[in-house]
C-alpha positions as CSV (number, residue, x, y, z in Angstrom):
1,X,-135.7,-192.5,165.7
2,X,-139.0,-191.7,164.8
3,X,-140.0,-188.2,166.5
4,X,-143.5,-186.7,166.5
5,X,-143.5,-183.7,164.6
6,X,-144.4,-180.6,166.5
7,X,-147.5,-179.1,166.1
8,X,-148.3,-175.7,164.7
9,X,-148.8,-173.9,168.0
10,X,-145.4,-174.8,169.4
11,X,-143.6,-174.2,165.4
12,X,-145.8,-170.5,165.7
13,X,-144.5,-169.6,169.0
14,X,-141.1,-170.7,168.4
15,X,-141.1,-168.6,165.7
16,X,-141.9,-165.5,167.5
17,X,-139.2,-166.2,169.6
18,X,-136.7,-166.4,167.4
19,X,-138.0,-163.1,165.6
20,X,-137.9,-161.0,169.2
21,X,-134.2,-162.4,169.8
22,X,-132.9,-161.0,166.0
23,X,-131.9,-157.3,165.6
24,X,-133.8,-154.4,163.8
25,X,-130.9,-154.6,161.3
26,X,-131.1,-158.1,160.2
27,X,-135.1,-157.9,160.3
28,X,-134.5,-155.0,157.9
29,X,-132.9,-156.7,156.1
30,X,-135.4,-159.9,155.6
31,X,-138.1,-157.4,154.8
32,X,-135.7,-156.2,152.2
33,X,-135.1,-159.5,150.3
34,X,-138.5,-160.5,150.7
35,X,-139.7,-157.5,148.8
36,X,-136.8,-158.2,146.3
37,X,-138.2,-161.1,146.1
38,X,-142.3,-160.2,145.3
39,X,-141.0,-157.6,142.8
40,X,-138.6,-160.0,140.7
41,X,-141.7,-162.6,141.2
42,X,-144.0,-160.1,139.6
43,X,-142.2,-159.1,136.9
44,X,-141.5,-162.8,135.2
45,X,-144.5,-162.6,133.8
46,X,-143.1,-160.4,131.4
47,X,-140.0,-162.5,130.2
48,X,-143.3,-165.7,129.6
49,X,-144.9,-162.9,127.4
50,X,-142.0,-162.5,125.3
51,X,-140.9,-166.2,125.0
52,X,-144.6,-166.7,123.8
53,X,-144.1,-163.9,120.9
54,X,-141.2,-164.7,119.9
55,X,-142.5,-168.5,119.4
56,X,-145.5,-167.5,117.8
57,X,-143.3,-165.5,115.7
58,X,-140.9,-167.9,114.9
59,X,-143.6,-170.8,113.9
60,X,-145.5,-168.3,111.7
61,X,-142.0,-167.7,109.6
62,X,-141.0,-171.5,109.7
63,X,-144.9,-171.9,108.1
64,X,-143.6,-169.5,105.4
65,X,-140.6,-170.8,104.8
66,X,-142.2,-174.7,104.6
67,X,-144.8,-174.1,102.3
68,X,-147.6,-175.5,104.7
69,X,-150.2,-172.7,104.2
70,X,-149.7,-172.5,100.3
71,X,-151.4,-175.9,99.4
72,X,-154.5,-176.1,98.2
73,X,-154.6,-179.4,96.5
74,X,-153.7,-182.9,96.1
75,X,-150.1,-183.0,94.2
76,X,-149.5,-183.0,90.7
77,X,-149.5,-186.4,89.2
78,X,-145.8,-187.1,87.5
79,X,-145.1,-187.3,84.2
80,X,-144.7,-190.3,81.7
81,X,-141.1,-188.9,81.5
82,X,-140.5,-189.3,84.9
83,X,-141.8,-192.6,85.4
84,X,-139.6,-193.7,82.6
85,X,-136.3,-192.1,83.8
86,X,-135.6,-194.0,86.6
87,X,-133.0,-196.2,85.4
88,X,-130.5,-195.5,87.9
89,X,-132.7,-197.7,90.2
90,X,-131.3,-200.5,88.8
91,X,-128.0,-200.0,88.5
92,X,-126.5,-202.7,90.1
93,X,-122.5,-202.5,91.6
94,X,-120.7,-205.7,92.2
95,X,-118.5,-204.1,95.1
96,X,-122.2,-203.8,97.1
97,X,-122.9,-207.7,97.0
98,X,-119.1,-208.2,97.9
99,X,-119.4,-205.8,100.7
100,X,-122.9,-207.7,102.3
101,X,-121.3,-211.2,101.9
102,X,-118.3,-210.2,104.0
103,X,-120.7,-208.9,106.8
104,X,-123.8,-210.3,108.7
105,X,-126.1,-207.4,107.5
106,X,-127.5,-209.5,104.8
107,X,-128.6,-212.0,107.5
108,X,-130.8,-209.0,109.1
């Protein structure tokens, strides 16, 4: 099962044989997708130039949009209002302690 691989010399000159048996069409027509093949190659460096614009673009108008750049300090403190208006944290509904008795979230 286990073949020795051939070396170089014999993959080269089997090579040039199988190029002297094709015809000057089909050779033509290698050279021909080969070149197609360097020119589309060289020109994708383009399409990476314009995906990195277009990201640094987009990232400098989400830093807008966020607010990032604009701070320049530590936040406000809150008010005494605003410390004081927060009784709906303690509202308490009956249906809720009903709800986790029925189910075995509570014992999470």
């Amino acid at each position: 099962m286990n073949r020795p691989l051939p070396s170089d010399d014999a993959l080269r000159s089997l090579h040039a044989q199988s190029l002297q048996s094709l015809s000057p069409a089909t050779l033509m027509r290698l050279r021909q997708a080969r070149h197609g093949a360097q020119a589309a190659h060289a020109d994708r460096w383009r399409w990476w130039l314009a995906s990195a614009c277009s990201l640094v673009m987009a990232l400098g108008i989400g830093v807008q949009f966020t607010g990032l750049g604009t701070h320049s300090g530590p936040a406000p403190a809150p008010t005494v209002a605003a410390l004081e208006d927060n009784s709906a944290l303690y509202d308490e509904n009956p249906d809720m302690y009903l709800w986790l008795g029925d189910t075995d979230l509570a014992m999470e």
